[in-house]
C-alpha positions as a Markdown table, in Angstrom:
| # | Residue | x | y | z |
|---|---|---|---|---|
| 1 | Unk | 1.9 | 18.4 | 2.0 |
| 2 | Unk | 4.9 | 19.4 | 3.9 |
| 3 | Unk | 3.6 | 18.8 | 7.2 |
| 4 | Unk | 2.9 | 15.1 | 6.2 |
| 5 | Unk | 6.3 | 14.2 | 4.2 |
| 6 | Unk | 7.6 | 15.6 | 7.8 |
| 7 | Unk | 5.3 | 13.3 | 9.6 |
| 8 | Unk | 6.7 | 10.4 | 7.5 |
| 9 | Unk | 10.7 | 11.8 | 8.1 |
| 10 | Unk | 10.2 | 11.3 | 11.7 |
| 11 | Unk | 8.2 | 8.1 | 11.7 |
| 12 | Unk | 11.7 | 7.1 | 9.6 |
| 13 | Unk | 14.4 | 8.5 | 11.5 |
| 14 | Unk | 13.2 | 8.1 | 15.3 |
| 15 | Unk | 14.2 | 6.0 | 17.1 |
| 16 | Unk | 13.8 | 2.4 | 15.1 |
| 17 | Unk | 17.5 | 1.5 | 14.9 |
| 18 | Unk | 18.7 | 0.5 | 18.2 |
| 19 | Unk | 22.9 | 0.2 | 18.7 |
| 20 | Unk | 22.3 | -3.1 | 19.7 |
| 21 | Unk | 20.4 | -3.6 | 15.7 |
| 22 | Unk | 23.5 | -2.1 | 14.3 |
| 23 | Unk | 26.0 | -3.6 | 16.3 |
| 24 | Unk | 25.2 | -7.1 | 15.5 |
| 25 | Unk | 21.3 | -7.6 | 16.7 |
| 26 | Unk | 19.7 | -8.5 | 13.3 |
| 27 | Unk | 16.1 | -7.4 | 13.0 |
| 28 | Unk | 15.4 | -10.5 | 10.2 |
| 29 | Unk | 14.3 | -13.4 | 12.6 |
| 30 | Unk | 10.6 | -13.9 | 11.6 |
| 31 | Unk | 10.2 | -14.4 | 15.3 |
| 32 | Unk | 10.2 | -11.3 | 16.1 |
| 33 | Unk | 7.3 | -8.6 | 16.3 |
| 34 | Unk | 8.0 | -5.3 | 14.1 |
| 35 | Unk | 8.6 | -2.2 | 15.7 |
| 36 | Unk | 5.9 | -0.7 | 17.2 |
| 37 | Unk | 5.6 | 3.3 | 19.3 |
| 38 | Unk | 2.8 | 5.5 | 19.4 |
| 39 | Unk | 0.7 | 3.7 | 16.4 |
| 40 | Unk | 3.7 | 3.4 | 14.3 |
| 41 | Unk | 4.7 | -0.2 | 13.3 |
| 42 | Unk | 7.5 | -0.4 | 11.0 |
| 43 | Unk | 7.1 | -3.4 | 8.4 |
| 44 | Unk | 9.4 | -5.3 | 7.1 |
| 45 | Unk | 10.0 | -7.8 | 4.0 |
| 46 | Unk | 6.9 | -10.3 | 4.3 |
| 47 | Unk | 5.2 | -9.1 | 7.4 |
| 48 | Unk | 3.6 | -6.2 | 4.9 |
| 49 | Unk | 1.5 | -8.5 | 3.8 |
| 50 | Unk | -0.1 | -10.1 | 6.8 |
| 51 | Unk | -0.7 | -7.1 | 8.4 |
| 52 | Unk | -2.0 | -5.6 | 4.9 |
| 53 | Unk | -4.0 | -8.5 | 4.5 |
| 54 | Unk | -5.6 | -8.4 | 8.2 |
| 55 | Unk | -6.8 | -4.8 | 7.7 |
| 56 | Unk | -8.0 | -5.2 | 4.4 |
| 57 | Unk | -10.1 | -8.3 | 5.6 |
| 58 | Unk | -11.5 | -6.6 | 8.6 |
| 59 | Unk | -12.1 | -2.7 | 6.5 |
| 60 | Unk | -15.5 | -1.4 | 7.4 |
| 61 | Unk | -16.0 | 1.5 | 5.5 |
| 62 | Unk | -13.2 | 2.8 | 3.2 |
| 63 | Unk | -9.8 | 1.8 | 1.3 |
| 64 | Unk | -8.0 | 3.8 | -0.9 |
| 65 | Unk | -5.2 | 2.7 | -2.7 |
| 66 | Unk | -2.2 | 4.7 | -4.7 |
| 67 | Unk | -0.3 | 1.9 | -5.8 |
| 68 | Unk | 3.0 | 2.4 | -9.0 |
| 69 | Unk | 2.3 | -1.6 | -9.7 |
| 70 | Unk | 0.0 | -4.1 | -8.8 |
| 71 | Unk | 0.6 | -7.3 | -10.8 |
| 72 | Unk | -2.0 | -10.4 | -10.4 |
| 73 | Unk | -0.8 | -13.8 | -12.0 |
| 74 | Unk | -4.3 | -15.6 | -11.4 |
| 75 | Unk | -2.2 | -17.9 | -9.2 |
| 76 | Unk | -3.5 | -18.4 | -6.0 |
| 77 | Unk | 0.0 | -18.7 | -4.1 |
| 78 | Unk | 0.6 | -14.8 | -5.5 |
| 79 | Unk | 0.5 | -12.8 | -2.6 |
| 80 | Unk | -0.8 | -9.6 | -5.0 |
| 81 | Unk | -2.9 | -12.0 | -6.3 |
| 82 | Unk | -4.4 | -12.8 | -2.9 |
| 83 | Unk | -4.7 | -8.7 | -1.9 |
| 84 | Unk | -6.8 | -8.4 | -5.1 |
| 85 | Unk | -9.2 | -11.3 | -3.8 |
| 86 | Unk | -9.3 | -9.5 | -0.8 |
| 87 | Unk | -10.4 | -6.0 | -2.3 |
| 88 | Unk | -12.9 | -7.6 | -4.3 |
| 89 | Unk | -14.6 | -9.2 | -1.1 |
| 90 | Unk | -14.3 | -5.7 | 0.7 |
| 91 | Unk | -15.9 | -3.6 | -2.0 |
| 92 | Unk | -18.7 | -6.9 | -2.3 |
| 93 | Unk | -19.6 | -6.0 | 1.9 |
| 94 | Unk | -19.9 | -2.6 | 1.6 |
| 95 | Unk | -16.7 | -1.0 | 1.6 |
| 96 | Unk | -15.9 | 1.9 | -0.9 |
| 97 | Unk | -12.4 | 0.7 | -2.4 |
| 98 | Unk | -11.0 | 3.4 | -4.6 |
| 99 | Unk | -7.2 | 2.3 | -6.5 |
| 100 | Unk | -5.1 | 4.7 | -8.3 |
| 101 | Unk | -2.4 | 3.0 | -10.8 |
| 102 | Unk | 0.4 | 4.0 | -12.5 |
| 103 | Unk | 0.1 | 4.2 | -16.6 |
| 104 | Unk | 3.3 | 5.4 | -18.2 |
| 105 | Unk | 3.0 | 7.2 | -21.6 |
| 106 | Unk | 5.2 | 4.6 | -23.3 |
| 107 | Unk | 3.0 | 2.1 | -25.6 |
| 108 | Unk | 4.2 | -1.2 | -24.9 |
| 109 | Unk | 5.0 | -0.9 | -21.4 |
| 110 | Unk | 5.5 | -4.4 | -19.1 |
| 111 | Unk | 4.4 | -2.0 | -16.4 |
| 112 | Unk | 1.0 | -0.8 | -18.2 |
| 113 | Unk | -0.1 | -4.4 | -19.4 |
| 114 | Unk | 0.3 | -5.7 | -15.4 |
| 115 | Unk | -2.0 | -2.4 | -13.7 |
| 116 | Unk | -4.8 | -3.2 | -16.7 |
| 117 | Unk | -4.8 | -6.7 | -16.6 |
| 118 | Unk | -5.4 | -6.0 | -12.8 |
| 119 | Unk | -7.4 | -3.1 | -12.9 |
| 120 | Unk | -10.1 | -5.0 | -15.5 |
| 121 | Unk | -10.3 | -8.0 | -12.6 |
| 122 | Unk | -10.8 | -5.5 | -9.9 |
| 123 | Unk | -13.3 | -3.5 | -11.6 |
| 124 | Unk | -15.1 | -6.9 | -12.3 |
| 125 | Unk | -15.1 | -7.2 | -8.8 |
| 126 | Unk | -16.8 | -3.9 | -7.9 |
| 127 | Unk | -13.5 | -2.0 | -7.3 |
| 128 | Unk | -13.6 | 1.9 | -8.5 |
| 129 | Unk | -10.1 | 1.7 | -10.4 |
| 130 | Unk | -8.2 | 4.9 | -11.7 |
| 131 | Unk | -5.2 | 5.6 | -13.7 |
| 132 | Unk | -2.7 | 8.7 | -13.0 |
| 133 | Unk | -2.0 | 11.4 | -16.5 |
| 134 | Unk | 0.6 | 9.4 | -18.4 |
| 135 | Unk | 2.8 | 12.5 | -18.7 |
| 136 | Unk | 3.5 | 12.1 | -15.0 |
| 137 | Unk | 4.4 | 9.3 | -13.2 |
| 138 | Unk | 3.1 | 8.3 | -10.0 |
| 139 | Unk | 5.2 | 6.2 | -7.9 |
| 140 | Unk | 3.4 | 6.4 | -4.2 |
| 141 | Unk | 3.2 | 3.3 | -2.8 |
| 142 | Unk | 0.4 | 4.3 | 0.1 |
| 143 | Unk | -3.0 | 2.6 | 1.1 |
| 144 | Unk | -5.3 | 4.1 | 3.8 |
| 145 | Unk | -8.1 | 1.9 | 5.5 |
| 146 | Unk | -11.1 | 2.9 | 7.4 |
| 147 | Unk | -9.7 | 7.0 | 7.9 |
| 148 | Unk | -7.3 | 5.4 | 10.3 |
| 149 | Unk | -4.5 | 3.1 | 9.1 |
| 150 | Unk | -2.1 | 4.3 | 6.4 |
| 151 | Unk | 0.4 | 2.2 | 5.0 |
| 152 | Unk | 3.5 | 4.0 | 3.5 |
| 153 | Unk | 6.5 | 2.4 | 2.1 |
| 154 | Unk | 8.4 | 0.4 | 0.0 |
| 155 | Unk | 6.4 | -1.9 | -1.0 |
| 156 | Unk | 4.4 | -2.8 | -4.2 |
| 157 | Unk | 1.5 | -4.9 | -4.6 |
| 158 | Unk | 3.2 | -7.9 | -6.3 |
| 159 | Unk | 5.0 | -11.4 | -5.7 |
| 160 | Unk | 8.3 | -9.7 | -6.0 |
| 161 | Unk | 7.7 | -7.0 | -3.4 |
| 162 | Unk | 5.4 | -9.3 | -1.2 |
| 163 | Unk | 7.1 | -12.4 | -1.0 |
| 164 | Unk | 10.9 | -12.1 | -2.0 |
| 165 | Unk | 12.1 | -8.3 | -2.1 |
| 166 | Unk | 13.9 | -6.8 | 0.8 |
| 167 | Unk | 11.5 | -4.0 | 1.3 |
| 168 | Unk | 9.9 | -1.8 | 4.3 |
| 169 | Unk | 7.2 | 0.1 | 5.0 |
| 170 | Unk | 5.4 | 1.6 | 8.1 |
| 171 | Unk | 1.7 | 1.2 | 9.2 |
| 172 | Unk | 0.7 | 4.6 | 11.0 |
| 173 | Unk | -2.7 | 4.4 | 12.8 |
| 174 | Unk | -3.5 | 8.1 | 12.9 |
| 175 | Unk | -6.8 | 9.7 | 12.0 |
| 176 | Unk | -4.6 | 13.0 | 10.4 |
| 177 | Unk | -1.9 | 10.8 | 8.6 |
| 178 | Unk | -4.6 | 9.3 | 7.1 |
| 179 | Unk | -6.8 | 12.3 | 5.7 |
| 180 | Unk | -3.6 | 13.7 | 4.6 |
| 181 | Unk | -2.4 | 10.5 | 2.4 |
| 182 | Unk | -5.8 | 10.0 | 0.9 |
| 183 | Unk | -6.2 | 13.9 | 0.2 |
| 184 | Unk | -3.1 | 13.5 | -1.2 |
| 185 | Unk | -3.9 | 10.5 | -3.6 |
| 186 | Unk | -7.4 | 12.2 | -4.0 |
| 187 | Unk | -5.5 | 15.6 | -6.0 |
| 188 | Unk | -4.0 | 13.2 | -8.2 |
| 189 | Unk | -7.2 | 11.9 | -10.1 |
| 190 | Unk | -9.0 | 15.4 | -10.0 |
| 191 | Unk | -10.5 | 14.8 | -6.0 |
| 192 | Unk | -12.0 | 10.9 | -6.4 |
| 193 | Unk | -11.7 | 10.6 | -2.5 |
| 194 | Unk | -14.3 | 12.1 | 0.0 |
């Protein structure tokens, strides 16, 4: 576990803040390709979700999931809403997609009612859906793809986060980032992932 919150410090801290993005450079024009060094691409605001999107669509084998809230509206101009759509087709060609969900140990919760409403559509769709112990709460944000592609950040899976937040996230292609994450995800529900 150390060696990969490490992994993730210096995917953070090297080298993605230029003096000429402090000094007056913004980073913001959607023109502009996110950073990218060694199979690390940092991911900001919107662009999550069309490179999220992308991999999810082209997934062969494998996508596990650890997300603290994934809210669907049914609407088809929701971003989370289109990721869930996009799940469902994986897991309908094959691919084993595994999500992990936050469920607090408060009845009532806003935050409960969103992962189950979500969780009952993906399971619908074929989707092997798990919640964490309520007694601890799981806030990893994290989705590995194919053993390769791990996305890390910021950002959860609805319109808020997707579409309007100011959030970031980094996609790391790396065969060891990735067994870590989903090992890591795996210990949470008992050892769900291979």
């Amino acid at each position: 576990m150390r060696k990969l919150t490490f992994i993730i410090l210096i995917i953070l801290v090297s080298g993605f803040v230029t003096s000429s993005d402090v000094y007056g450079k913004s980073r913001r024009h959607e023109n502009l390709k996110p950073y990218s060094d060694k199979g690390i691409t940092v991911l900001e605001d919107k662009r999550y979700f069309d490179v999220l999107l992308n991999h999810i669509d082209n997934a062969q084998h494998e996508i596990i999931i650890s997300m603290f809230v994934f809210k669907t509206t049914g609407k088809r101009t929701n971003y989370a809403d289109r990721i869930k759509d996009a799940l469902i087709k994986a897991a309908r060609r094959g691919a084993d997609v595994q999500v992990l969900l936050e469920q607090e140990g408060v009845r009532g919760s806003s935050l409960n009612a969103d992962n189950e409403q979500t969780a009952m559509e993906l399971t619908k769709g074929g989707v092997k859906v798990y919640f964490d112990s309520p007694s601890k709460r799981t806030h990893v944000k994290a989705i590995v793809i194919d053993k390769l592609y791990s996305f890390i950040g910021s950002h959860n899976l609805t319109a808020s986060a997707l579409q309007y937040n100011n959030e970031l996230s980094v996609m790391v292609e790396s065969e060891e980032v990735a067994r870590e994450t989903a090992r890591y995800i795996g210990e949470i529900v008992g050892g769900f992932i291979k």
